[in-house]
MARSE-800882 format. One record per residue (C-alpha): x negated, y, z negated. Coordinates in steps of 0.25 Angstrom, whole numbers, plus 2048, in hexadecimal, padded with zeros to 3 digits. Layout:
N
XYZ...
% end
This chain:
447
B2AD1E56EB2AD12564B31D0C55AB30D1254BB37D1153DB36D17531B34D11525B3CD18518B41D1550BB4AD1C500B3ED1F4FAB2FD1E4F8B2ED104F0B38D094F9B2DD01500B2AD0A50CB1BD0950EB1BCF850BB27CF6515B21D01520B14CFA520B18CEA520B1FCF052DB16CF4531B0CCE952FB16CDF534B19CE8541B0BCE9543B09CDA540B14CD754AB09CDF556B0ECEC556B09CF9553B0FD01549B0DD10549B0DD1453AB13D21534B17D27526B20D33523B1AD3C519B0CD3F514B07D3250DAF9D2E512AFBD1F50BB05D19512B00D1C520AF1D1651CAF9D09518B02D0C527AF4D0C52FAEBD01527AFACF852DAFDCFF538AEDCFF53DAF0D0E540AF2D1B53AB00D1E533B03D2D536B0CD3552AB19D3C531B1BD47527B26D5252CB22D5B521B15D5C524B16D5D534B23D6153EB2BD58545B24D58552B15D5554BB1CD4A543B21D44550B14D47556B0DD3D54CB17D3454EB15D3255CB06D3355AB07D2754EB0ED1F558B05D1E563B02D10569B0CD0955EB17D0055FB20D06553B1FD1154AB22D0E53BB22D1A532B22D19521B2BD2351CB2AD2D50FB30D2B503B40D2A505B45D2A511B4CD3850FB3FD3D507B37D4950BB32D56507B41D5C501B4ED574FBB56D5F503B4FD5C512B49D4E519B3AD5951DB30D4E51BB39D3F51AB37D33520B47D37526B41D4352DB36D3C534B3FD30538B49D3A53FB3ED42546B39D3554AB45D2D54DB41D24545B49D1753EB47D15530B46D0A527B4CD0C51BB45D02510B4CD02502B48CFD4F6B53CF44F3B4FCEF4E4B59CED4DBB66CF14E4B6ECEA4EEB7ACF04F6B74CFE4F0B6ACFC4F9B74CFE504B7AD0B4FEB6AD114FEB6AD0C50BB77D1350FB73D21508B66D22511B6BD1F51EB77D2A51DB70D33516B6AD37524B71D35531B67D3853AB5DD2D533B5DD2153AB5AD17530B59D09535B58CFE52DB56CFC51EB4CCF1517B4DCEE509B42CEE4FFB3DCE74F3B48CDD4F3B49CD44E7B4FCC64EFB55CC04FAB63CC24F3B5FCD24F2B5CCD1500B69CCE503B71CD84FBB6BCE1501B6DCDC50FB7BCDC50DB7CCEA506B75CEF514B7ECE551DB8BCEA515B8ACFA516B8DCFF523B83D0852AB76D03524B6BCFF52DB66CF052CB5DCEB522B52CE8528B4CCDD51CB4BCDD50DB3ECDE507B39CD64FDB31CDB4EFB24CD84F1B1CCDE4E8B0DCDA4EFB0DCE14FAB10CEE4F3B04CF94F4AFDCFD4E9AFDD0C4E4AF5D154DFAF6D244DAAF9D2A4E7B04D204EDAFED124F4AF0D0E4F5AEAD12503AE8D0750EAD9D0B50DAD9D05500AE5CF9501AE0CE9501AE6CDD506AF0CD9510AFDCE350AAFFCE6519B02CD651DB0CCD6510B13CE0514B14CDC523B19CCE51DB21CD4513B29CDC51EB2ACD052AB2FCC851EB3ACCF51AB3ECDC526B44CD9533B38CE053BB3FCDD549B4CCE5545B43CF053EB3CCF254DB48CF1555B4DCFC54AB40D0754FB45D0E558B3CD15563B36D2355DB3AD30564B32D3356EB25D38568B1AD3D571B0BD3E568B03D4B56BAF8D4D573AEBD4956CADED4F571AD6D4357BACFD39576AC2D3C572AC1D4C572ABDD4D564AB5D5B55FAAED55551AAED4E545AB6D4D53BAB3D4452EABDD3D528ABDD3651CAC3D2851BAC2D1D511ACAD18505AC9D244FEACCD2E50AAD9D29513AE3D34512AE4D38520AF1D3D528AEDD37537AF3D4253EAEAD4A536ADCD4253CAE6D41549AE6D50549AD8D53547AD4D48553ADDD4E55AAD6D5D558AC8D5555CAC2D52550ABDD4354EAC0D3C542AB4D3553BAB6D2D52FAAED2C523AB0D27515AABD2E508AAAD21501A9FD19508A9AD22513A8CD29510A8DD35517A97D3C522A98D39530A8FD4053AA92D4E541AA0D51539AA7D5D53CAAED5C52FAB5D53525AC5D4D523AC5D4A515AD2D43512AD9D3F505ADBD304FFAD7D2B4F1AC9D314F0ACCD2E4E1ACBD214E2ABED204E7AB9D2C4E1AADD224DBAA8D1C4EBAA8D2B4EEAA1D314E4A96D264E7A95D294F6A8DD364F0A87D384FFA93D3A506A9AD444FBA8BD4C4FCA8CD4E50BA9AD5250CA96D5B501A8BD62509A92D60516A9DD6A50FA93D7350AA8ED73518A9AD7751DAA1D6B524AB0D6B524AB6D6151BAC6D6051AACBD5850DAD7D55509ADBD504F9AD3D434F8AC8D49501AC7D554FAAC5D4F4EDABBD484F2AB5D554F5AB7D5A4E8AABD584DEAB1D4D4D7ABFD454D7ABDD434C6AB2D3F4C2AACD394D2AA5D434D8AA7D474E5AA3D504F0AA3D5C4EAAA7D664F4AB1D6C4ECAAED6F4DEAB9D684D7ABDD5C4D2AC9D544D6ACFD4D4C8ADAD414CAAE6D444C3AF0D394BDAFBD404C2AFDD444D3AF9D514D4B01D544E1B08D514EAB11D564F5B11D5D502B08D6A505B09D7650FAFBD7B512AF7D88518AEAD8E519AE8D9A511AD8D9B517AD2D96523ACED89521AC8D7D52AAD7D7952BADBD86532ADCD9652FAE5D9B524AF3D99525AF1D8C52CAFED82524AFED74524B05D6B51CB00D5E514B02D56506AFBD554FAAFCD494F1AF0D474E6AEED414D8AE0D4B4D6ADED594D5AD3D644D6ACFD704CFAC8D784D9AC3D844D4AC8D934D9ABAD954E0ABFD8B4ECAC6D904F7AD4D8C4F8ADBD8C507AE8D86506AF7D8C502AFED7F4FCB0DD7F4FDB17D734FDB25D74504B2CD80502B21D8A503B1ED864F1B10D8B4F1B07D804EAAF9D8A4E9AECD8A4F1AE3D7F4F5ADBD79500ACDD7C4F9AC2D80503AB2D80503AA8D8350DAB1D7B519AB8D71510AC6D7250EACCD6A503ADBD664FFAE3D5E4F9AEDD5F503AEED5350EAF2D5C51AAF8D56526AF4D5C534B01D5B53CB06D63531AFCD6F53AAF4D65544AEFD75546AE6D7053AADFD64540ADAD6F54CAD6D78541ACFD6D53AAC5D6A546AC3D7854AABED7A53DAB5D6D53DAB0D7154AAACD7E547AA2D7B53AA9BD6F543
% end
């Protein structure tokens, strides 16, 4: 049991992600170890979590996974740390319907016991900042939202408006600092949300820390986390008992991983074995199979079209029959070309960039063929968020049934050849940890 809040907004743009990691860089400044966590399926934010945190920043999604495997990861995350902070999603009361809380930030704080931290854009009002302030904290009962922290505040004078909107309406927690605007230590952006931490430079981790001891009562804000419920992490397999290799692909280009995904497959008894298809000449030695994540493959199309050796080998290593898993930015890479860079060529199509996102939103999966992920009829659930599309031809097989929530079919997918099995869907294994067992028994049994 340790101490945790969560960190939610009105919504997205309200300074969630700047405020939840200058806490977190000033917590961990301070000596502590802060176990970092983010509701919902974003891979960004975590990646900026662990490059502050110094370790990996789990997702807590309750539409992709059940209540006990979300409070499973929890427990997990939250080995060997001194509190937990956890970025929420969107607005507070945001999730996957209008008429429910399946998928918000509010869900996972109540099956989490968690506190929140409301933070609030406060530009341009005073006492209506209150009246927002008000709306959210009755709007659910069983929500324990514990202090509130005013953001992009214009001057001292605003600052103390707002102070005295919050002091003068009964039953508002306290506000915990106003933060000022402060346009440097903003991060930049690209076409699918923030740049990753992969490819962020210079100190935005000590501004933020400083930007956040300056201005937020820290010490009332750890009095505020209360002790989690009791959460006891499953049993993992011992250390050490590990049944093959798996090749992952890590670099710039290839970051989008769900830890509880790598957790998973570990856990199984493969060992994981990093590569990168930007500067490395060939594979690593006496792989079982390869883990081809997502990530901005796009934007390094050019240093991977030059490492010629290593898109060659993968290419004959399919043709050879070695399992290969890709997920969106890693199955464009095995595409023939992402425009007009070629690639690996496993798949004979080509993936185009598009001006406009081609989708985005949350997937169910099931297996309609036996595949390296399970037999037919095997579901899991994942997302799917990409600016590029690819026309495969009909002479691929297709393995996947997509659907979104409320069963509305979205067509077939999952393109398969020889042992490959590519998507653009990120799946997440606690959705079905049956998949990670799946996975290694079919890497196992092509060694």
């Amino acid at each position: 049991m340790i101490p945790g809040l969560l960190i939610a907004a009105p919504s997205s743009g309200s300074g969630k992600t700047s405020l939840t990691l200058g806490l977190m860089a000033a917590l961990r400044r301070s000596g502590a170890t802060v176990a970092p966590f983010k509701v919902g399926p974003d891979y960004i934010d975590p990646g900026h979590h662990a490059a502050v945190c110094g370790r990996p920043s789990n997702n807590l999604d309750s539409w992709f996974c059940s209540r006990e495997q979300v409070r499973a990861t929890f427990a997990t995350g939250c080995e060997g740390a001194d509190i937990a902070i956890v970025e929420g999603v969107m607005g507070l009361f945001d999730g996957v319907s209008g008429a429910d809380e399946e998928g918000s930030s509010a869900q996972i704080a109540k099956w989490l016991g968690l506190p929140v931290l409301l933070v609030v854009d406060a530009r341009s009002q005073a006492r209506s900042f209150a009246a927002v302030v008000k709306g959210f904290i009755e709007f659910d009962s069983q929500l324990n939202v514990a202090g509130v922290i005013a953001n992009r505040v214009g001057s001292e004078r605003h600052a103390q408006m707002l102070r005295e909107a919050v002091e003068s309406t009964p039953g508002l927690p306290p506000l915990l600092g106003c933060l000022p605007r402060q346009e440097d230590i903003a991060l930049p952006e690209r076409h699918l949300g923030l740049v990753t931490a992969e490819d962020l430079s210079g100190d935005h981790g000590e501004k933020l820390a400083d930007w956040v001891q300056k201005h937020l009562d820290l010490d009332q804000m750890q009095k505020l986390a209360s002790s989690s419920v009791d959460l006891k992490p499953p049993v993992s397999r011992p250390a050490g008992e590990k049944t093959l290799r798996i090749g992952i692909a890590r670099d710039r280009a290839f970051c989008f991983y769900y830890p509880e995904n790598l957790r998973l497959l570990e856990q199984a008894g493969a060992e994981l074995v990093p590569f990168s298809p930007l500067i490395d000449a060939g594979l690593p030695e006496n792989l079982a199979g390869l883990y081809l994540g997502g990530g901005y493959p796009e934007l390094h199309a050019e240093a991977l079209e030059k490492n010629e050796s290593l898109r060659r080998q993968i290419a004959e290593q399919a043709a050879g029959g070695l399992p290969i898993y890709a997920e969106c930015g890693g199955f464009m890479y095995l595409c023939a070309a992402i425009d007009s860079q070629q690639m690996c060529g496993v798949f004979p199509a080509q993936a185009k960039m598009l001006s406009r996102r081609r989708a985005l939103g949350y997937r169910q999966v099931e297996l309609f063929a036996d595949t390296l992920l399970g037999p037919a009829g095997t579901q899991a659930r994942g997302h799917e968020f990409h600016y590029s599309d690819v026309e495969m031809p009909e002479s691929v097989e297709r393995c996947y049934r997509l659907s979104r929530r409320g069963g509305i079919e979205l067509g077939v997918e999952g393109y398969r050849i020889h042992n490959v099995l590519g998507s653009y869907v990120h799946l997440h294994f606690g959705s079905n940890p049956q998949v990670a067992e799946n996975m290694v028994k079919f890497f196992s049994s092509n060694k």
